[in-house]
N, C-alpha and C positions, 0 to 999 in steps of 0.2 A: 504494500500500500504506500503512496507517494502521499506525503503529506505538502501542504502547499504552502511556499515559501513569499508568495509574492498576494498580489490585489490590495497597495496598503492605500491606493485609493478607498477601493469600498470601505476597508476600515475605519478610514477617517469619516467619511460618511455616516457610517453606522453609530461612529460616537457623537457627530453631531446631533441625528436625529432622537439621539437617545437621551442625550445632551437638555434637550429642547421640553423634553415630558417632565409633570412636576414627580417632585420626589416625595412620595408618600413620606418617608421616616424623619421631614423636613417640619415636625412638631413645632409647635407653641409651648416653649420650656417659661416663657418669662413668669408664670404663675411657680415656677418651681422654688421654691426658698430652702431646698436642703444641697447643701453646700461640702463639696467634699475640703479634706485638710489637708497641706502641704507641708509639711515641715522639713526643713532644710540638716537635717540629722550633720553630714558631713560639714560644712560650716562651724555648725557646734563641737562635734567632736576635734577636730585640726583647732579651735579656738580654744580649747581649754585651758585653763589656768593653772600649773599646777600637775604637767601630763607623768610625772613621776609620782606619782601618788594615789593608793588607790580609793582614797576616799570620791576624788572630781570622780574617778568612773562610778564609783556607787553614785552620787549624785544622778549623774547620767542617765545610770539604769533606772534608779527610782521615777525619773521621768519619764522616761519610754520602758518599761518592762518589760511588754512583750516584744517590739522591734529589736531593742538592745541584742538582745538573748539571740534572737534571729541572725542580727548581722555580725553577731563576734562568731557562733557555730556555724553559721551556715555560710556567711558571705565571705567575709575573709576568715574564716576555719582558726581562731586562736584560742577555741575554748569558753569557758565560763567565769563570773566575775569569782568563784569561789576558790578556780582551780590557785595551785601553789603558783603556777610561773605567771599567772593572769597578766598581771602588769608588766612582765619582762616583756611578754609576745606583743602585748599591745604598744608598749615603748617603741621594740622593733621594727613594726609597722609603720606607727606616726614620723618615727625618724627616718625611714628607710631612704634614701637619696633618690632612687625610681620613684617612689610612691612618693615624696613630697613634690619631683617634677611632674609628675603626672595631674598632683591635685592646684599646680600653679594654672596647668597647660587647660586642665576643665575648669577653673577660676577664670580664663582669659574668653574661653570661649563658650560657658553661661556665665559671662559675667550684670547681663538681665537675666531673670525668669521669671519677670512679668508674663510674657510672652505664653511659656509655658504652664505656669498657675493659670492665667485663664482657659487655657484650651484645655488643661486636667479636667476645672472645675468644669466647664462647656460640657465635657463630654458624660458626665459623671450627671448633670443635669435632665440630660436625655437619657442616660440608665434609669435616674429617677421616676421619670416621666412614665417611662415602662413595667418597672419594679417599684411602685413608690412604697410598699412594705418590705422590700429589702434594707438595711443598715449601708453607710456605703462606708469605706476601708479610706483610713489615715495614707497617704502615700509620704514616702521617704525617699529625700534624692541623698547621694554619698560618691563619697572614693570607693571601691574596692579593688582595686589593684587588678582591674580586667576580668573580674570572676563575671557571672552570670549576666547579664543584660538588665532583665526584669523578676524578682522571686516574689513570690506573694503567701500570704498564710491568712490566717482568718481575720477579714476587717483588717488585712494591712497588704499593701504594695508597696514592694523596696524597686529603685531605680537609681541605675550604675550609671552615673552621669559621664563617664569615663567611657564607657563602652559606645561614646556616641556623640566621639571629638570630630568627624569629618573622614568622609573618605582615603583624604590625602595625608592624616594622624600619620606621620614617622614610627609612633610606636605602634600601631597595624601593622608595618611593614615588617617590621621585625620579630611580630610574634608570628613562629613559625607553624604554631597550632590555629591559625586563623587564616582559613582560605577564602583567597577573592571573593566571592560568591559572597560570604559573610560581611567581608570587610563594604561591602557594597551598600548593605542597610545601617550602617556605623553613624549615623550623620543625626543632628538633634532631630529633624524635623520628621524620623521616624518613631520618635518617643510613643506618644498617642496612641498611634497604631499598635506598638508592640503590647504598651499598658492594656489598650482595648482585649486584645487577642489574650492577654494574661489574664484576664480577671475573666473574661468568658468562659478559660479554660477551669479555671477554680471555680468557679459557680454551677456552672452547668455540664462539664463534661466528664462522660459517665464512658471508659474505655472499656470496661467489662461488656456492653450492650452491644458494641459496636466488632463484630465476629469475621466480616469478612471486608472486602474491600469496599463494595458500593456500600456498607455502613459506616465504615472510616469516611468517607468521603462525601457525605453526605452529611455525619455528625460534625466534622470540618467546615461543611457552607453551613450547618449554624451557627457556628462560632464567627466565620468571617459574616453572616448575617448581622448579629448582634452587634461585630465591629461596625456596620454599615449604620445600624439604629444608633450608636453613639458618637460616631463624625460622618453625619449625612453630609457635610461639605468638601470631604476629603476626596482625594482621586484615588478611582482604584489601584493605580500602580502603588503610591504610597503604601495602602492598605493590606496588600498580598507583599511586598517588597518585593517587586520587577521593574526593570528599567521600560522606561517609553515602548521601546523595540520588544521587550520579552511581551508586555501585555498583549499588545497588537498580533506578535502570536499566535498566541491563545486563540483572542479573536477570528483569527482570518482559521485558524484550524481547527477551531472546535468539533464542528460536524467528521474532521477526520480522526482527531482522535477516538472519536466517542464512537465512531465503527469500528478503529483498532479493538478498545478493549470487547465489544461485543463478539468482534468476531473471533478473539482470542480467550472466549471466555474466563477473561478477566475481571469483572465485574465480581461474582462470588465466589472467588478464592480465597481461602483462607489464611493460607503460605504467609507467613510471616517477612520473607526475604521480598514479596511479591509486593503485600501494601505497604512495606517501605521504600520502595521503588518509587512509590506515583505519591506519596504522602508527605515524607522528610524531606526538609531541605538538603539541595544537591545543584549543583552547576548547570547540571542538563536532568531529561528523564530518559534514564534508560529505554531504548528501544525505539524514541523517537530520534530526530533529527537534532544534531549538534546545537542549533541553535534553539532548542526547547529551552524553555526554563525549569526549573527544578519544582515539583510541588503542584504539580497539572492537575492530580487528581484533587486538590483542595481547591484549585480552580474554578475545576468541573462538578464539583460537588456544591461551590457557591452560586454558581447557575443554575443548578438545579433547586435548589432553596428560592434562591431569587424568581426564580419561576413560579413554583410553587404557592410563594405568597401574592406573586403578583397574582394569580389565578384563582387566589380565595385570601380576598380582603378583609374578609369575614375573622379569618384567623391573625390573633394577637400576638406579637412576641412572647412573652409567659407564656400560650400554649403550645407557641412553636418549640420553645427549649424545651418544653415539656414532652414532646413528642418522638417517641424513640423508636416509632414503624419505621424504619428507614426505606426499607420497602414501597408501605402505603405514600410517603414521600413523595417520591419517586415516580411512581404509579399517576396520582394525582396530580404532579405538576405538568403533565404533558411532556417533559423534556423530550426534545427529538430535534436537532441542529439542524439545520441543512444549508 
């Protein structure tokens, strides 16, 4: 099967006219008055008075309890405020000559987050909007010396402000564990999106449910749905992280993917090695053409959601995440590319 590498005329087209329809998830939040929290954790922590001593970190932790505990285990791994070296490791860290250029280098370039405080809260407004009896989660931005992107735990999202100095970051290039493909979503203005995709992941997705491929990929377009309900303004490319060229893609070859895996009875396999293929991020997708993007099948899985609801308006967010017919899904949105 030849997949088609060109018509980016029609594409452009396609996204004009698509362009031009209103956007259903494009709510009226300004009634909304619950307001997510930002706190500047890293700031505070590199600011302390007194960083030889373990009382400031008790301080510290008595302020944030539950984050604390999170970012010293989990984020930068130095343990507990109890353990015996507590304060050597933590010493270590704040003084470390990497880590303090690193926390100059994410100082220069958030040195606003205006910017970003509003588009957290923006988006957290529009979750509101949808979940108004959900609780919504403290976020915490910080150093962590290139660990995780975005972690999240209950009622809380931590954010690597490090992890998303810029494409062109020197110290991307050097980390040899960080391939292109990655270093390509590295940039602030991916924040949002990731955050989105994070807490969608923590709230609502259930991996046990989800058994073979077209249920991966399907329980993925609601998560990327959910990112859609909460930055209706954002572009898709943003949103999936593809460059211009990788979405367009998509686009121009959907209809031939989606006879690929048909005719490859793809769709409900179970194979582990198979829905990491079309699910995880990766450069390319196996099997397709070089210039695929990596993650096709969360693509095609978000089109098919998106279908779905456009096709019964009738159905809410909340029942949509609630709904784990992956199947019936499927079934019901007509999906059929051509």
């Amino acid at each position: 099967m030849k997949l088609l590498k060109g018509l980016f005329l029609m594409g452009t087209i396609a996204l004009i006219f698509f362009a031009c329809k209103p956007n259903p998830l494009k709510v009226n939040i300004s009634d909304i008055d619950k307001e997510v929290e930002v706190v500047h954790f890293g700031e505070q922590l590199f600011n302390l008075e007194g960083k030889d001593t373990l009382e400031v970190f008790s301080e510290l932790s008595n302020t944030y309890p539950e984050f604390f505990n999170l970012y010293t285990y989990r984020v930068i791994q130095v343990g507990g405020i109890g353990d015996d070296d507590f304060k050597h490791m933590m010493s270590l860290f704040l003084t470390d000559s990497l880590i303090v250029d690193v926390k100059h280098k994410t100082d220069s370039v958030f040195n606003n987050t205006k910017k970003l405080e509003k588009g957290l809260k923006k988006a957290f407004k529009y979750y509101s909007y949808h979940f108004p009896e959900k609780e919504l989660p403290t976020i915490y931005t910080y150093t962590s010396g290139f660990n995780q992107s975005v972690v999240t735990a209950e009622n809380i999202i931590g954010i690597s402000l490090d992890k998303y100095l810029g494409r062109d970051c020197n110290y991307y290039q050097q980390l040899s564990t960080t391939p292109q493909y990655k270093i390509q979503n590295m940039h602030k203005d991916k924040i949002l999106s990731d955050v989105a995709f994070a807490w969608a992941i923590t709230e609502f997705e259930h991996e046990d449910r989800a058994t073979n491929l077209l249920g991966n990929m399907v329980e993925k377009g609601k998560l990327m749905y959910l990112v859609d309900a909460m930055l209706p303004d954002m572009q898709d490319s943003l949103k999936i992280g593809y460059t211009t060229q990788q979405l367009e893609w998509c686009q121009m070859n959907e209809p031939q993917m989606w006879t690929y895996l048909i005719e490859h009875e793809m769709l409900y396999t179970s194979k582990r090695m198979d829905i990491i293929r079309y699910i995880n991020p990766s450069p390319t997708t196996s099997g397709f053409p070089l210039d695929s993007p990596g993650r096709t099948g969360v693509w095609i899985g978000w089109q098919i959601v998106r279908q779905y609801m456009k096709k019964h308006p009738e159905v809410t967010l909340p029942e949509l995440m609630a709904n784990y017919d992956f199947q019936q899904i499927l079934n019901d949105s007509g999906y059929n590319p051509e």
